[in-house]
Structure formats: C-alpha cells, structure tokens
Biopython code that builds the backbone (N, CA, C, O; Angstrom):
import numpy as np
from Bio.PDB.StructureBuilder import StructureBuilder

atoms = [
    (1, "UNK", "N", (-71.461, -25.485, -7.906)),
    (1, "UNK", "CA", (-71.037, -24.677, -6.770)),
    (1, "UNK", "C", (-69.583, -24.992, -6.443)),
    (1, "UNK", "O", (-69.069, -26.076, -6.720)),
    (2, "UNK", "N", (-68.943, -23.983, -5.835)),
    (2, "UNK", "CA", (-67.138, -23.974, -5.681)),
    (2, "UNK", "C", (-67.242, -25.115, -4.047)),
    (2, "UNK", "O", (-68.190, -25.107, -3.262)),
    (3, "UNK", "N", (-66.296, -25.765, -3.960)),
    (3, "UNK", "CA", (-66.158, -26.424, -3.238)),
    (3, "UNK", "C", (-65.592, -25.760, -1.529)),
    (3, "UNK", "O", (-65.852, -26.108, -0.377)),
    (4, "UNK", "N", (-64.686, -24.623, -2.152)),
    (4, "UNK", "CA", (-64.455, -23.633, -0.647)),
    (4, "UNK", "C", (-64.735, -22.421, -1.462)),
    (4, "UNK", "O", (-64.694, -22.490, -2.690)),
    (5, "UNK", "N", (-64.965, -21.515, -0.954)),
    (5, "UNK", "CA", (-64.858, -19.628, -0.629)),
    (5, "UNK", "C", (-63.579, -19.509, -0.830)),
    (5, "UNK", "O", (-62.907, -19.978, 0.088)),
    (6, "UNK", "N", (-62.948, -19.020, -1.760)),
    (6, "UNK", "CA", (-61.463, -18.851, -1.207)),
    (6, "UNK", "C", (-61.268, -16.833, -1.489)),
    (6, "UNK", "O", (-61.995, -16.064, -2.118)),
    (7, "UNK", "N", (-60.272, -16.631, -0.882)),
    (7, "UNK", "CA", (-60.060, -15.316, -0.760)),
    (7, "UNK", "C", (-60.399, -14.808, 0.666)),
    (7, "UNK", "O", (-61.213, -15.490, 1.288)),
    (8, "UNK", "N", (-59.762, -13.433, 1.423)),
    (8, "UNK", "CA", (-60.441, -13.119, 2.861)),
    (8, "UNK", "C", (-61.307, -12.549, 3.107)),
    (8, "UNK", "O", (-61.719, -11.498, 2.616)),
    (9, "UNK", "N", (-61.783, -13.294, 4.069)),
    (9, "UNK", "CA", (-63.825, -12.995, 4.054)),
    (9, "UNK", "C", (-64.162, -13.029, 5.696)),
    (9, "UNK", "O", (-63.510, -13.838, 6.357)),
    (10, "UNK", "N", (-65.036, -12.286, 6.312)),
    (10, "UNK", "CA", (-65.232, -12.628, 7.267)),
    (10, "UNK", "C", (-66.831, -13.664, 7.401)),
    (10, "UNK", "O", (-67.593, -13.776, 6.440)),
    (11, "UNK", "N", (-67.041, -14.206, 8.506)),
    (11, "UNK", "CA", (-68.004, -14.820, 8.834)),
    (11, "UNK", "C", (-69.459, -14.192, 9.780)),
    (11, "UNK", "O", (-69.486, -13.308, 10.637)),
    (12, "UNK", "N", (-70.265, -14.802, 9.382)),
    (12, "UNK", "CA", (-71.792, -14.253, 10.733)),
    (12, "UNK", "C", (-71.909, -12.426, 10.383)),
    (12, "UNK", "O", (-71.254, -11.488, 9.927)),
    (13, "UNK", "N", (-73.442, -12.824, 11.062)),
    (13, "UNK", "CA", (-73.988, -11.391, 10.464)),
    (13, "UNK", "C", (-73.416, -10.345, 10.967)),
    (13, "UNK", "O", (-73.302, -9.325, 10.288)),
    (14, "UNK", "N", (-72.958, -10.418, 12.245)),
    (14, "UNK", "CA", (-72.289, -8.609, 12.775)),
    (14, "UNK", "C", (-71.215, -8.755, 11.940)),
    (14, "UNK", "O", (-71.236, -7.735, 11.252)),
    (15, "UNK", "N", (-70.227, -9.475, 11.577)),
    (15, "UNK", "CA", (-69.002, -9.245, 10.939)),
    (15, "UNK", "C", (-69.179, -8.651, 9.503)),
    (15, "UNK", "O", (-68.467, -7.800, 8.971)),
    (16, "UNK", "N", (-70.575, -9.447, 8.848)),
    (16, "UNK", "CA", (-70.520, -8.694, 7.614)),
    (16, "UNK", "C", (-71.509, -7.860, 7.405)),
    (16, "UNK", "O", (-72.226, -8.049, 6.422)),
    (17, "UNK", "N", (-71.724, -6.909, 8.166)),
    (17, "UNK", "CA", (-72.392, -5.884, 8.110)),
    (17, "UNK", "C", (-71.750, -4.836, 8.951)),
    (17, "UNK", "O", (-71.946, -3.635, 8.767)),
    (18, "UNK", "N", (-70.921, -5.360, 9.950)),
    (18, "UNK", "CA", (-69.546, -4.013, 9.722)),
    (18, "UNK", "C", (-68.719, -4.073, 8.193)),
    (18, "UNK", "O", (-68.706, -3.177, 7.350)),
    (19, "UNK", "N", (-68.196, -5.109, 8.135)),
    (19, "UNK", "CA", (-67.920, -5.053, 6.733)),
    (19, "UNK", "C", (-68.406, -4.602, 5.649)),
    (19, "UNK", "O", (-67.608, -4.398, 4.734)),
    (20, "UNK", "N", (-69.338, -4.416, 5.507)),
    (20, "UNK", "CA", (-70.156, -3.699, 4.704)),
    (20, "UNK", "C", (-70.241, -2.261, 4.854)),
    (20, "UNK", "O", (-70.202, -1.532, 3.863)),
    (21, "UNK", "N", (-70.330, -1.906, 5.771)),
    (21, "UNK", "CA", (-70.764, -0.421, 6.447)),
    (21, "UNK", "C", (-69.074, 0.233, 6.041)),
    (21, "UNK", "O", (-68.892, 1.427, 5.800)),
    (22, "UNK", "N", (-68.163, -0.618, 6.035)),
    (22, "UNK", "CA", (-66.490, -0.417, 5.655)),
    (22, "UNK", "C", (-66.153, -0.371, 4.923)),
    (22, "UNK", "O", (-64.942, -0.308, 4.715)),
    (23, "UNK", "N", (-67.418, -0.379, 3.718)),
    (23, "UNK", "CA", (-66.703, -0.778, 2.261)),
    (23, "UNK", "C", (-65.797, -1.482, 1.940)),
    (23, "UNK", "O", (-64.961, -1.027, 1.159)),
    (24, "UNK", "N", (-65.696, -2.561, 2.346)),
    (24, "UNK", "CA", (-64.831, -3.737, 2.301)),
    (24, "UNK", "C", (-65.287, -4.724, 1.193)),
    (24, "UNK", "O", (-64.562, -4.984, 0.232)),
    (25, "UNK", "N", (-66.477, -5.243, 1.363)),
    (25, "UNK", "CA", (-66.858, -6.430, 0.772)),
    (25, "UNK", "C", (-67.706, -6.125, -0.765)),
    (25, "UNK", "O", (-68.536, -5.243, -0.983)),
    (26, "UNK", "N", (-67.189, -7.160, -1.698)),
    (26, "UNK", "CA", (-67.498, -7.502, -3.187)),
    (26, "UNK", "C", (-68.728, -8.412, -3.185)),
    (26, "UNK", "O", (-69.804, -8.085, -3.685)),
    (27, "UNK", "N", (-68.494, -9.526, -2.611)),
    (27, "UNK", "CA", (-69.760, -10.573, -2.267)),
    (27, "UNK", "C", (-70.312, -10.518, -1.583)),
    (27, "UNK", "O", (-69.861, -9.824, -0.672)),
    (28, "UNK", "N", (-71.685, -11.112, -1.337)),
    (28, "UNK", "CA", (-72.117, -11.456, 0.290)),
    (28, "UNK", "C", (-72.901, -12.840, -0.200)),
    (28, "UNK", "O", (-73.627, -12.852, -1.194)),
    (29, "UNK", "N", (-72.664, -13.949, 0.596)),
    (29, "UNK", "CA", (-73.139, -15.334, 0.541)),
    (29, "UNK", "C", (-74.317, -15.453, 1.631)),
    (29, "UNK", "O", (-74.031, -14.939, 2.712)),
    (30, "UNK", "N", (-75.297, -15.905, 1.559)),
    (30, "UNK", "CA", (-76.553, -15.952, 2.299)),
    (30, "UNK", "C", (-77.263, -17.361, 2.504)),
    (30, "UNK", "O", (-77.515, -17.925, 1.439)),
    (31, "UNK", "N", (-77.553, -17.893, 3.400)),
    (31, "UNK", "CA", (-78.107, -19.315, 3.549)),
    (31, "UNK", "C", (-79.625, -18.964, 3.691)),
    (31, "UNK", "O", (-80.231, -18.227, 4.470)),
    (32, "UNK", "N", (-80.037, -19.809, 2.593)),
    (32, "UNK", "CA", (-81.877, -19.322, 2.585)),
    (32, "UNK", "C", (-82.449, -19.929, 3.910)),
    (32, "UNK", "O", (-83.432, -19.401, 4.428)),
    (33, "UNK", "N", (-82.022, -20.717, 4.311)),
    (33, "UNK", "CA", (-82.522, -21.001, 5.747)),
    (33, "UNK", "C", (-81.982, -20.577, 7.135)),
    (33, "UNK", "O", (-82.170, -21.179, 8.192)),
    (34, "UNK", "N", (-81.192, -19.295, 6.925)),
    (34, "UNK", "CA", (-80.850, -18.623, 7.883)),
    (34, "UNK", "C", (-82.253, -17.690, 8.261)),
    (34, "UNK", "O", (-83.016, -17.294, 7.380)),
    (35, "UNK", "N", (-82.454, -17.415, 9.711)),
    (35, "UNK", "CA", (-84.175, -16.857, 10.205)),
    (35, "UNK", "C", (-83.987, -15.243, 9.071)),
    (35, "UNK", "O", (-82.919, -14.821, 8.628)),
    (36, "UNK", "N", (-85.393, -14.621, 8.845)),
    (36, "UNK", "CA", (-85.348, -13.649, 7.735)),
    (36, "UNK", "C", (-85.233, -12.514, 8.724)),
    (36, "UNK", "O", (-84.965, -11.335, 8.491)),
    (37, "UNK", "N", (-85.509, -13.157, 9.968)),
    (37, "UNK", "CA", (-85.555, -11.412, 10.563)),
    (37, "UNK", "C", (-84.083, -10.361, 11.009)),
    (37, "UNK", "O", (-84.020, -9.151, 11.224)),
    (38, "UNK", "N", (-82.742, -11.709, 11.030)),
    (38, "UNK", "CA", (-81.694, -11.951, 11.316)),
    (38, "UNK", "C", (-81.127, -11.650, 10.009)),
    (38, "UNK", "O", (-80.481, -10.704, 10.459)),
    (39, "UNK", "N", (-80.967, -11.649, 9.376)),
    (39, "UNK", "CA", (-80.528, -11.688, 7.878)),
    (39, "UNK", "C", (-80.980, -10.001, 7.106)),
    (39, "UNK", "O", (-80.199, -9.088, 6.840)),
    (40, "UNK", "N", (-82.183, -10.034, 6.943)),
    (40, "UNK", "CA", (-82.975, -8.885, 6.400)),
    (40, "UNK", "C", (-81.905, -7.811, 6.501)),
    (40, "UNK", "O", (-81.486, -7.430, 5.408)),
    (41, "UNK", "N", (-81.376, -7.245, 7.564)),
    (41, "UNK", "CA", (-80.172, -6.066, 7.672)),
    (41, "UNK", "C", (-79.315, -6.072, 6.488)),
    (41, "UNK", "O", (-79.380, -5.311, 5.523)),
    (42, "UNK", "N", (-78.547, -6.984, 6.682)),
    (42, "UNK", "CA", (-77.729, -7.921, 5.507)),
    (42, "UNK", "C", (-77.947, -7.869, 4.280)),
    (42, "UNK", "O", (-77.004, -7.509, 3.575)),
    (43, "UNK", "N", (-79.020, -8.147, 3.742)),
    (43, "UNK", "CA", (-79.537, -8.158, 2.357)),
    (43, "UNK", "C", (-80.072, -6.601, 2.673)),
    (43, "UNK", "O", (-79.353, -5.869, 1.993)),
    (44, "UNK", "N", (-80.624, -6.138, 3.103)),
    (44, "UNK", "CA", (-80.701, -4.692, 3.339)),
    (44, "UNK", "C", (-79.602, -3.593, 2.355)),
    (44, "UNK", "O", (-79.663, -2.840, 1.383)),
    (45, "UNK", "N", (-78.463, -4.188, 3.522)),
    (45, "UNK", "CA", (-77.201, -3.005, 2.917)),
    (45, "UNK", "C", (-76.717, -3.576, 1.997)),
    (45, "UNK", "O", (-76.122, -2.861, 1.191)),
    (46, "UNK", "N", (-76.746, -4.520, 1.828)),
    (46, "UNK", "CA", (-75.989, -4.957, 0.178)),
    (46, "UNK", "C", (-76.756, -4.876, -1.150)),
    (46, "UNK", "O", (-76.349, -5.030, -2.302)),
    (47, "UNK", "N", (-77.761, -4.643, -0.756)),
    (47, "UNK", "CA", (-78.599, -4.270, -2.201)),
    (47, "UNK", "C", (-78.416, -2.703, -1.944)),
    (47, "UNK", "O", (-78.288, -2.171, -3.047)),
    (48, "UNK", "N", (-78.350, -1.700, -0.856)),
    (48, "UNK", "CA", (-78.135, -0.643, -0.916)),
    (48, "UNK", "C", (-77.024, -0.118, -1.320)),
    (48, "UNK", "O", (-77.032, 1.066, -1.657)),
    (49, "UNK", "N", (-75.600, -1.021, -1.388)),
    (49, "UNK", "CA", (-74.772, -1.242, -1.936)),
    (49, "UNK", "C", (-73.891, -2.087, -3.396)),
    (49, "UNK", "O", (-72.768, -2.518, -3.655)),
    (50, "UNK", "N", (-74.652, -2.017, -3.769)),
    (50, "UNK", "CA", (-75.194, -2.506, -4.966)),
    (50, "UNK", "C", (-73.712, -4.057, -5.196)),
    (50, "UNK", "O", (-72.861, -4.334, -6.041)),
    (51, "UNK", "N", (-74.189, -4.644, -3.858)),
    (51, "UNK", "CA", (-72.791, -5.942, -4.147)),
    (51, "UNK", "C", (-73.704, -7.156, -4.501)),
    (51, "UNK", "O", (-74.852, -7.364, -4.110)),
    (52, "UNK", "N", (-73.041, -7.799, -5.211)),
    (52, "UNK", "CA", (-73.493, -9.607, -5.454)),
    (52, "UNK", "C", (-73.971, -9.808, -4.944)),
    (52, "UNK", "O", (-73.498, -9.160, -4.010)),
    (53, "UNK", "N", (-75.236, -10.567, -4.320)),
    (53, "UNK", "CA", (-75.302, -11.753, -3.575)),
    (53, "UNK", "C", (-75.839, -12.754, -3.570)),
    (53, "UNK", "O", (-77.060, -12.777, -3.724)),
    (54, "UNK", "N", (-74.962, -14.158, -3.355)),
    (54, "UNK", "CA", (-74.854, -15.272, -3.692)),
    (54, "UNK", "C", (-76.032, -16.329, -2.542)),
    (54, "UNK", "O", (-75.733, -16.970, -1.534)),
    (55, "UNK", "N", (-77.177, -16.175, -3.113)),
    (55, "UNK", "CA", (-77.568, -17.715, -2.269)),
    (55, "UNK", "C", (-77.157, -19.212, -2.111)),
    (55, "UNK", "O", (-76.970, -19.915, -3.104)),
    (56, "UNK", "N", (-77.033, -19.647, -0.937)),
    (56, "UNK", "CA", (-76.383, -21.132, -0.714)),
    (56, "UNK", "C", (-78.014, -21.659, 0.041)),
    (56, "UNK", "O", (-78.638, -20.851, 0.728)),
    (57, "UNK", "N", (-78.472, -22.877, -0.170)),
    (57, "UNK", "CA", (-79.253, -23.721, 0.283)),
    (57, "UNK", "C", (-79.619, -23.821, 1.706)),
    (57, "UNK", "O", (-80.671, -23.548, 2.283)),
    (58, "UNK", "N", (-78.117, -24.434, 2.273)),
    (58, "UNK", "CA", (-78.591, -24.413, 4.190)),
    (58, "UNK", "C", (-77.270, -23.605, 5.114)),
    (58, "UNK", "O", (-76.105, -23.589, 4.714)),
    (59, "UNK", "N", (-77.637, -23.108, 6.118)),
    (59, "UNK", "CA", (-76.252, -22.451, 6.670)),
    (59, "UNK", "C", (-75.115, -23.544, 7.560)),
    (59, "UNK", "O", (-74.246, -23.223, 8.371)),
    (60, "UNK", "N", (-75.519, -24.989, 7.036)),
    (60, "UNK", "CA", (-74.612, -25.886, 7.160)),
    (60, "UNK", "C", (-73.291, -25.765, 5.863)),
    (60, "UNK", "O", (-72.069, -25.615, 5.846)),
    (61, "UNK", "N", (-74.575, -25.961, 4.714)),
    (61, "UNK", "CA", (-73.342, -25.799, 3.497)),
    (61, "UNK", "C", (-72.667, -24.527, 3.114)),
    (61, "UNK", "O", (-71.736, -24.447, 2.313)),
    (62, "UNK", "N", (-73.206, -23.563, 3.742)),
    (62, "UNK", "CA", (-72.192, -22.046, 3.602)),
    (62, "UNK", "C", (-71.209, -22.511, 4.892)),
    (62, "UNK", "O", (-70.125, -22.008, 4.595)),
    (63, "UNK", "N", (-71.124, -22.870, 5.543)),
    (63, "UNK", "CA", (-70.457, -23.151, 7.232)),
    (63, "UNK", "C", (-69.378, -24.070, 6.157)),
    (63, "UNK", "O", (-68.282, -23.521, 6.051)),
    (64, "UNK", "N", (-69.495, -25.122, 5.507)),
    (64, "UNK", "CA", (-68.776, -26.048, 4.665)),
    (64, "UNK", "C", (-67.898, -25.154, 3.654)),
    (64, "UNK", "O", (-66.678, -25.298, 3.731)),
    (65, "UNK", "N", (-68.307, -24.428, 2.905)),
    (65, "UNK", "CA", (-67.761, -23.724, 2.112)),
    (65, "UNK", "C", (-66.910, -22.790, 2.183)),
    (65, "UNK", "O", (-66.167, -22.401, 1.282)),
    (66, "UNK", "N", (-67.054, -22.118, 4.044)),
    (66, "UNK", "CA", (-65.874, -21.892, 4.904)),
    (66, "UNK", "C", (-64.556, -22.332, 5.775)),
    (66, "UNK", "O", (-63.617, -21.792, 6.360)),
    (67, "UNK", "N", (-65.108, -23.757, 5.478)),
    (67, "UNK", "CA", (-64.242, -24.798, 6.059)),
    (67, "UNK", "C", (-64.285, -24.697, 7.283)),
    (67, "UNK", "O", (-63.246, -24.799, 7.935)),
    (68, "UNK", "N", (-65.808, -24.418, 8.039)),
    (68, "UNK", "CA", (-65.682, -24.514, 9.550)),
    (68, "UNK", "C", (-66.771, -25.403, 9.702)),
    (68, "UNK", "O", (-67.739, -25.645, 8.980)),
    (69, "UNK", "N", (-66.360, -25.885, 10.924)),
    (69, "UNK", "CA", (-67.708, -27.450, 11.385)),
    (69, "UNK", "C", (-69.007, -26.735, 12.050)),
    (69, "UNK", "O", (-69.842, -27.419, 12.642)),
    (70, "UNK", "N", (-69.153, -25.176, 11.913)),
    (70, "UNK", "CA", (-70.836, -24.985, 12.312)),
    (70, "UNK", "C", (-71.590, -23.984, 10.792)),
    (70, "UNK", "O", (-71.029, -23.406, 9.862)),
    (71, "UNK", "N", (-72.633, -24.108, 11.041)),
    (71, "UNK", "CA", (-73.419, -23.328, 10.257)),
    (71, "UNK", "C", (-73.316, -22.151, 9.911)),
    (71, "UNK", "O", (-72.659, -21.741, 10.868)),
    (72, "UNK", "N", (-73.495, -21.083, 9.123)),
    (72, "UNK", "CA", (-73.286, -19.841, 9.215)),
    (72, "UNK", "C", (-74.304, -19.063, 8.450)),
    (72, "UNK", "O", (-74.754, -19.598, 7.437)),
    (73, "UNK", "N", (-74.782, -17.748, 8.823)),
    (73, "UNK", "CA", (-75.842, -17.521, 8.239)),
    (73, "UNK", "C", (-75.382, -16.349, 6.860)),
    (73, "UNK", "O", (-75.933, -16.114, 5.784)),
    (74, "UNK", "N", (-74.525, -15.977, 7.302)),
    (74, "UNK", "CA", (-73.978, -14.857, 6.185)),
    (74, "UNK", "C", (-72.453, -15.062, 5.872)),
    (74, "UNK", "O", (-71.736, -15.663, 6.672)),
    (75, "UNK", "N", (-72.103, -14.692, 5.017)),
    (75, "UNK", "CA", (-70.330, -15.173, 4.680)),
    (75, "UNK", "C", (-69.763, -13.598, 3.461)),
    (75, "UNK", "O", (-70.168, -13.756, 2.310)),
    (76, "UNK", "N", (-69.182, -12.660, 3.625)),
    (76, "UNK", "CA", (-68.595, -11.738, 3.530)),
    (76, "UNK", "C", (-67.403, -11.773, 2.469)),
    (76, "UNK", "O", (-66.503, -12.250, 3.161)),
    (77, "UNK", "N", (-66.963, -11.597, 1.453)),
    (77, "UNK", "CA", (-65.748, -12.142, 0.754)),
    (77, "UNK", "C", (-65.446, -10.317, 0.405)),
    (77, "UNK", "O", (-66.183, -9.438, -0.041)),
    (78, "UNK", "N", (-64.071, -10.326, 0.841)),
    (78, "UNK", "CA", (-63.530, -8.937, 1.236)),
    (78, "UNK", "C", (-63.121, -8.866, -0.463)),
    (78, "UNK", "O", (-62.941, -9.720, -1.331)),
    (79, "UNK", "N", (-63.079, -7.251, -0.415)),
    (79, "UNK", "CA", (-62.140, -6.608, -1.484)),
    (79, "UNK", "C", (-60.720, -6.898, -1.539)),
    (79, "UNK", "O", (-60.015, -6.369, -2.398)),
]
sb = StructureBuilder()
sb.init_structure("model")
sb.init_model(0)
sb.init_chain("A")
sb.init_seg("    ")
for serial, (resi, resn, name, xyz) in enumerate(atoms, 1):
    if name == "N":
        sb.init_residue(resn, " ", resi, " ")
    sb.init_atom(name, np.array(xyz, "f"), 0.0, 1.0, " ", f" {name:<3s}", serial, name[0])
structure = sb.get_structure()
C-alpha cells in the first residue's frame, strides 16, 4: 500500500459524492469499517460510474493516507 494519496482529492462522504455526481473523480478509496448504511450511496454511484474502487482496512488508515489526524470514511482522488 502507498504511504500517502497523492494528487487532489477531496475527503468524507458528501464531498465525494458531489464529486462524483461532477464527474470529477477517477478513484474512490473506501474504509471497510466505515458503517454500510453511510457508505452504500458511495459505492452506489461509483460502480454506476464505472470508477476504481480501492478498499483500505480501517477509516483511521485512509484518514493516514490523507495525512489528516481523524478517520475518514471515503477519500475521492480527482481527475
């Protein structure tokens, strides 16, 4: 696994699911222990959108991989 995300990406589920809805985003990063009912939207439009998406373990280590000190449940990596 890459040590940061690099490139501009936004963070958390409303951000990347406007992003999405914007045709903006290539990736979408997902923490399997983010709640499913919170998430589900998310994986929703990106399989309806036929983009990547990358599972990470806990939404501590996607939060790490953003280089911010909280958790995150979804992570967005822009076009």
């Amino acid at each position: 696994m890459v040590s940061r995300l690099e490139g501009d990406k936004v963070i958390g589920i409303k951000q990347t699911i406007k992003a999405i809805k914007n045709c903006e985003v290539k990736t979408v990063y997902i923490a399997k222990d983010a709640d499913e009912k919170l998430i589900r939207p998310v994986i929703n439009l990106a399989e309806e959108n036929a983009l990547k998406i990358i599972y990470v373990p806990t939404m501590k280590e996607l939060g790490h991989l953003c280089a911010i000190d909280v958790g995150a449940s979804t992570v967005a990596i822009l076009k």
